[in-house]
N, C-alpha and C positions, 0 to 999 in steps of 0.2 A: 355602183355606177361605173363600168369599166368600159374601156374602149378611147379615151380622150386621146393621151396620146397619140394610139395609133392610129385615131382619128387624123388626126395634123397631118403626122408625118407621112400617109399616102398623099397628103394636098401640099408634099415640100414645107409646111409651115413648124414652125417650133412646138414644142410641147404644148407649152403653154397654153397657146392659140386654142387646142383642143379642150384644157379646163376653162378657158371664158365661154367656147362655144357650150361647155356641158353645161353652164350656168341655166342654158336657154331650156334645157330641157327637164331640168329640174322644175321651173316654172310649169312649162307643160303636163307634167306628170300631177303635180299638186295641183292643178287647176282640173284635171279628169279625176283625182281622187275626192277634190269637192262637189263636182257634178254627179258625179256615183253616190256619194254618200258615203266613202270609206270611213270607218273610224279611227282607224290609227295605220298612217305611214312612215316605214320610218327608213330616211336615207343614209349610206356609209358613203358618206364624204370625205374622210380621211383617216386612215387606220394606225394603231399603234406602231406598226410596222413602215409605215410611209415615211418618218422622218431618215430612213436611210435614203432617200433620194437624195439629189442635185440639191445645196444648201437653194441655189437657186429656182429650182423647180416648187422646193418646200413654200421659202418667201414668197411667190407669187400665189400658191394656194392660201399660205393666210391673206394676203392682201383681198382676194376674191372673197375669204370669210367674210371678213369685215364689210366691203362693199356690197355683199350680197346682204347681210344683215340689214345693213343703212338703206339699201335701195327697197326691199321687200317685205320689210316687215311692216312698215304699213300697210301694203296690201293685204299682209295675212290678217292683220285686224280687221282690216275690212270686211273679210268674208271669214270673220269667227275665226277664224285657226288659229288653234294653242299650241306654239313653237315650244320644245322643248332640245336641250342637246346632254344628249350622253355618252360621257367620257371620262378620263382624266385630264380637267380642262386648265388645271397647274400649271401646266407645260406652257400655256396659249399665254403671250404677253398680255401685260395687267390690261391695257387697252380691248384686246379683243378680250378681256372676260368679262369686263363693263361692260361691252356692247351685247355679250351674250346675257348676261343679267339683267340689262334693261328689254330687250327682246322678250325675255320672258317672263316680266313684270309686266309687261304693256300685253303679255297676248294670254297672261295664264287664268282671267276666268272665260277665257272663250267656250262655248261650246262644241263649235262643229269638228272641224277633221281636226286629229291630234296630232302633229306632226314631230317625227323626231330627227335629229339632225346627230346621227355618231360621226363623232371629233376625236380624235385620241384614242378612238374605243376599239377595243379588242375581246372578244370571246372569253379568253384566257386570264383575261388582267380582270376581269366581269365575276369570274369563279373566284378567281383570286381572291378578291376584295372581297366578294362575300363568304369566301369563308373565316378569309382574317375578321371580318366581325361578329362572328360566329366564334370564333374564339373567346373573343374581348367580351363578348355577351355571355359565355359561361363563365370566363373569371371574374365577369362581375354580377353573377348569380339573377343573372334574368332569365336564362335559358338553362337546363337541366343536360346534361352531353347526353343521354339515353330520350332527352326529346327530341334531338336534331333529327329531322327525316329531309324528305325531299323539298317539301313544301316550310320548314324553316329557313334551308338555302337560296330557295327560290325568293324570299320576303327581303332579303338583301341584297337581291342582283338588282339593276339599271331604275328598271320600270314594273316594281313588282304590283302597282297599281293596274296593269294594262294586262288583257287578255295577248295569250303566245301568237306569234304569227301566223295566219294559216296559210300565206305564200310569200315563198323565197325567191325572187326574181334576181338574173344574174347577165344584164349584159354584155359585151364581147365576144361572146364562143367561149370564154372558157368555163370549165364546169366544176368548182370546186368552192367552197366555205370561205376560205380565208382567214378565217377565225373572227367569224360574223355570227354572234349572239347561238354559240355554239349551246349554249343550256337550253334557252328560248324556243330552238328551231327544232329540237330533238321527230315533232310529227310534221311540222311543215312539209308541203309538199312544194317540189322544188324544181323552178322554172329557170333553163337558160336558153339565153336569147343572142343568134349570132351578130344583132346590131348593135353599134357602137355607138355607147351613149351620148355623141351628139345628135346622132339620130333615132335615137329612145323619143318618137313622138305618142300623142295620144291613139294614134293608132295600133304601135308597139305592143301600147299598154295593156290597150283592148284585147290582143293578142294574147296577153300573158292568164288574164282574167277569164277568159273562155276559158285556156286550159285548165285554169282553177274548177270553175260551174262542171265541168264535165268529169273529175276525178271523184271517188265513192273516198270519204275519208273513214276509216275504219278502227283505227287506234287500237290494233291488238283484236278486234272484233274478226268473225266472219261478214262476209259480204251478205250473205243471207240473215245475220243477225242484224247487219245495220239496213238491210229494209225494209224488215220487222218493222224498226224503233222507228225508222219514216213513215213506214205505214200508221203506228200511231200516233205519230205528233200530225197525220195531217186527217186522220179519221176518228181519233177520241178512242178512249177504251169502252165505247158503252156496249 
């Protein structure tokens, strides 16, 4: 969700100003992923790398955590959404990790949209961690090291519950990862968007999701093999 600041700062106003305004659109976004019927979205609202900011700039992003929690998360119970945030949430004072544990006590048998909230979270720290338990679990003889493959690593990253993403949306104009669920996103196909996240409306959105519907995802396949395989899931092999 990029673009806040420079949001502001073309309207003369503080930094800041631009992450209350992104508050607004984060609503919007999760309110068109429940009307779609997405299953799982999931926002980078704060990256490992972000605590080099302004101490001040940081403070006012947590404060917004908190109050965005306190203000919203009823509503997400209301319409089913199961809040989830992944990160190293250590770092977040004891206060905001109560509010994020009661968040996700009160919203985690929802069914509908699953919503994830990265805090703290980085690509890198993500690999990290699951390989250091990928250690720990061969020296403590539950894992065999000639078992480890792709799919043992992947069982310890974030959300190894939830299907990979199949779109990366990026707004501001710029076009790069950031070191955003770098294992995750290996075939996502990857949308950036020159609007600045206070004005990421559902429109935006819409925007971003067309480009999805109209891309062939292929995963190593030819284009001719994957309309084979459509041709069968929509015609039957009889």
């Amino acid at each position: 969700m990029d673009g806040n600041g420079r949001w502001a700062k073309r309207r003369g106003m503080p930094r800041t100003a631009g992450h209350r305004e992104g508050v607004k659109s984060v609503r919007a976004v999760v309110e068109e992923g429940v009307r779609r019927g997405i299953g799982t979205l999931t926002l980078f609202a704060f990256s490992s790398e972000n605590w080099r900011r302004p101490p001040s700039e940081v403070n006012i992003l947590m404060e917004l955590f908190m109050s965005a929690l306190r203000g919203e998360v009823r509503r997400l119970h209301e319409h089913d959404v199961r809040l989830r945030v992944i990160g190293e949430r250590t770092a977040f004072s004891e206060r905001l990790q109560q509010r994020i544990a009661e968040a996700e006590r009160l919203t985690a048998d929802n069914a509908g949209l699953n919503l994830q909230v990265a805090a703290n979270y980085g690509g890198r720290w993500d690999i990290t961690r699951a390989a250091r338990q990928l250690v720990a679990d061969v020296q403590a003889g539950v894992i065999a090291p000639e078992a480890i493959d792709e799919a043992a690593l992947a069982d310890r990253l974030s959300f190894p519950d939830l299907p990979e993403p199949d779109l990366f949306i990026r707004t501001g104009g710029e076009q790069r990862l950031s070191n955003f669920m770098l294992w995750q996103s290996a075939y996502s196909e990857l949308f950036f968007s020159p609007v600045l996240w206070p004005d990421f409306d559902a429109s935006a959105f819409a925007e971003a999701l067309d480009f999805y519907a109209g891309r062939q995802r292929r995963f190593g396949r030819t284009g001719e093999q994957v309309e084979a395989l459509n041709a069968v899931g929509r015609y039957g092999r009889g």
